[in-house]
C-alpha positions as CSV (number, residue, x, y, z in Angstrom):
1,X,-11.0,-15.5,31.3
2,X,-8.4,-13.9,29.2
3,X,-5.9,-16.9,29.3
4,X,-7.9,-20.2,29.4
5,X,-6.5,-22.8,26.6
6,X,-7.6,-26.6,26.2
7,X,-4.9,-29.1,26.8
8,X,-4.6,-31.5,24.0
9,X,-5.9,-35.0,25.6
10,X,-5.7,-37.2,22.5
11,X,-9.6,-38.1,23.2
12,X,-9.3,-39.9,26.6
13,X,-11.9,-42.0,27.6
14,X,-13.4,-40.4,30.5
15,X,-12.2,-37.0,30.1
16,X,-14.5,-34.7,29.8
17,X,-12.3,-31.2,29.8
18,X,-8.1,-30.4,30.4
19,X,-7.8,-26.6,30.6
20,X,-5.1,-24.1,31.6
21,X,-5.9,-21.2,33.2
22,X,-3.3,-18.1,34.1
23,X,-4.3,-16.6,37.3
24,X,-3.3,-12.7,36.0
25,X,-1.2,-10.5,38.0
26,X,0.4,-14.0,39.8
27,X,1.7,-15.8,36.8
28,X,0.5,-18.9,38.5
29,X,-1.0,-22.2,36.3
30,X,-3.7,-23.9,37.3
31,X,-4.7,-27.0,35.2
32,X,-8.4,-28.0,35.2
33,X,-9.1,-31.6,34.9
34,X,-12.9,-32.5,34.2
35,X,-13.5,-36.2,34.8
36,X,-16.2,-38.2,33.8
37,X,-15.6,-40.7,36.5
38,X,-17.8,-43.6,35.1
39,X,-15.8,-43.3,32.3
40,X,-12.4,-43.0,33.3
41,X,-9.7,-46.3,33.3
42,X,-8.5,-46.0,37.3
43,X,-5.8,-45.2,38.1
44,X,-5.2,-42.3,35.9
45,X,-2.4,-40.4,35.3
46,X,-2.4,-37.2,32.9
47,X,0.4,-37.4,30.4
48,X,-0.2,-33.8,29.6
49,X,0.7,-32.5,33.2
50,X,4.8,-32.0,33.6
51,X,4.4,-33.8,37.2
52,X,3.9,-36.7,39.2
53,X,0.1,-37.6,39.8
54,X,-2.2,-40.7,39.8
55,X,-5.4,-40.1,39.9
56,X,-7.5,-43.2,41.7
57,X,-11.0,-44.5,42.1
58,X,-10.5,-43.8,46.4
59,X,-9.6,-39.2,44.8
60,X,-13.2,-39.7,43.2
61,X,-15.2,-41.6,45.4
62,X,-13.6,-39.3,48.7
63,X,-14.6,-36.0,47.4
64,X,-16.1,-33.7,44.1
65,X,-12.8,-32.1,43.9
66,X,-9.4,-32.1,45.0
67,X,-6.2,-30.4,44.2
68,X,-2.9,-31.3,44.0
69,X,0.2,-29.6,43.8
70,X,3.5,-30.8,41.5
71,X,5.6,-32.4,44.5
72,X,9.2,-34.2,44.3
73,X,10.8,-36.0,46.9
74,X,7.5,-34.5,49.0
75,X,8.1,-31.2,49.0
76,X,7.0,-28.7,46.2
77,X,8.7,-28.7,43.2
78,X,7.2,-25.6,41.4
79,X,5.5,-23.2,43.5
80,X,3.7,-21.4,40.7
81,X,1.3,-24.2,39.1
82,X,-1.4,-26.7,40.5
83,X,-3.7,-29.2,39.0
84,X,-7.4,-29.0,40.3
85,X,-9.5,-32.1,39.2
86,X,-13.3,-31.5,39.2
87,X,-15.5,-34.7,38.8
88,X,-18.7,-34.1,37.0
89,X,-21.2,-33.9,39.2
90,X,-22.7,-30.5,41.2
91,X,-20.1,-29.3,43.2
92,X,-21.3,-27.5,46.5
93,X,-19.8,-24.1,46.4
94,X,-18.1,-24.7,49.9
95,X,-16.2,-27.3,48.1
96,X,-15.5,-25.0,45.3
97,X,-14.7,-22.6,48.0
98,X,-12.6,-24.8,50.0
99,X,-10.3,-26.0,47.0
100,X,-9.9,-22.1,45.7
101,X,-8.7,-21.3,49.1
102,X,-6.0,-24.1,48.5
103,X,-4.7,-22.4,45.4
104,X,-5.2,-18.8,46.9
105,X,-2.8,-20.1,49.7
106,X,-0.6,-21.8,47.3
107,X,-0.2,-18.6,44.9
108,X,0.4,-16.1,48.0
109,X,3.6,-18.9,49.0
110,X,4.4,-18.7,45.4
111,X,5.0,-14.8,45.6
112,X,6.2,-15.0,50.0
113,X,3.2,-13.3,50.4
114,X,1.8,-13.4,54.1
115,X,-2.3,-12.2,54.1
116,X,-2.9,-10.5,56.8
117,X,-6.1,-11.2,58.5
118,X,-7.5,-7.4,59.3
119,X,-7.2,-6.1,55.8
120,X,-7.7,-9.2,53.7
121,X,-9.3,-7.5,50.5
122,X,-6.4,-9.0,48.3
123,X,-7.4,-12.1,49.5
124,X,-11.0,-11.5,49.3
125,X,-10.5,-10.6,46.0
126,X,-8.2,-13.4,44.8
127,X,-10.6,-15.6,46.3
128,X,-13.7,-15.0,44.8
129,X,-11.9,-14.3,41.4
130,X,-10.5,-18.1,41.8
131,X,-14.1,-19.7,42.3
132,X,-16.0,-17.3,40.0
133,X,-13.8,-18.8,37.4
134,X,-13.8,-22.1,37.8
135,X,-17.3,-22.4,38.7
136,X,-18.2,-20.8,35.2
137,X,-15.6,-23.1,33.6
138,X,-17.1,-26.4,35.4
139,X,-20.4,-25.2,34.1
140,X,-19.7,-25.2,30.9
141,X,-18.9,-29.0,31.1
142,X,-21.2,-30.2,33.6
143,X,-23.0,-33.4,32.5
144,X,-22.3,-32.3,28.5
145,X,-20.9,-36.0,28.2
């Protein structure tokens, strides 16, 4: 992880971690949100991110991640950037696989990129890169509250 930087959250109650992480080759932001979700005032909205987002107690109790992408007026206002909130708790790797796949999708839009689905090693690739990463980042701060 060559480009992973903290996000300043001013000490939030409830959050555990706000990262940015540059996919390489894409130029593509992800933000990492790591919520403590017995902690956290709902609904929450992250300052720090540039877009539109409320977090709610109905995003945590549905699912151990989701991800959303910076919308306005419902369609997408910057193709090149996501936020991906993990809660902390174990996150099945088809979740983590399921979300990553999101993003993958989401960068290959960013770029008009259409995968083909014979020779899909780029995506192969980008995909396990995507969860490899973010696993090892949401192990770091896994139940370190």
């Amino acid at each position: 992880m060559k480009s992973l930087r903290n996000i300043d959250t001013e000490f939030i109650s409830g959050v555990i971690a706000f990262l940015r992480m540059e996919v390489p080759l894409y130029k593509y932001v992800l933000d990492i949100l790591i919520l403590d979700e017995d902690k956290i005032n709902l609904p929450y909205s992250p300052t720090q991110y540039n877009h539109t987002l409320t977090i709610t107690e109905e995003d945590l109790q549905n699912s151990e991640a989701f991800i959303a992408f910076p919308k306005k007026e419902g369609k997408l206002s910057s193709p090149t950037e996501a936020l991906l909130v993990l809660r902390n708790t174990t996150i099945k790797p088809g979740v983590m696989a399921h979300e990553c796949l999101h993003i993958m999708n989401n960068i290959f839009y960013s770029i008009n990129h259409e995968p083909e689905l014979i020779q899909d090693e780029t995506s192969a690739y980008l995909l396990g890169f995507l969860v490899d990463e973010i696993t090892e980042i949401h192990s770091k701060y896994i139940n370190k509250v």
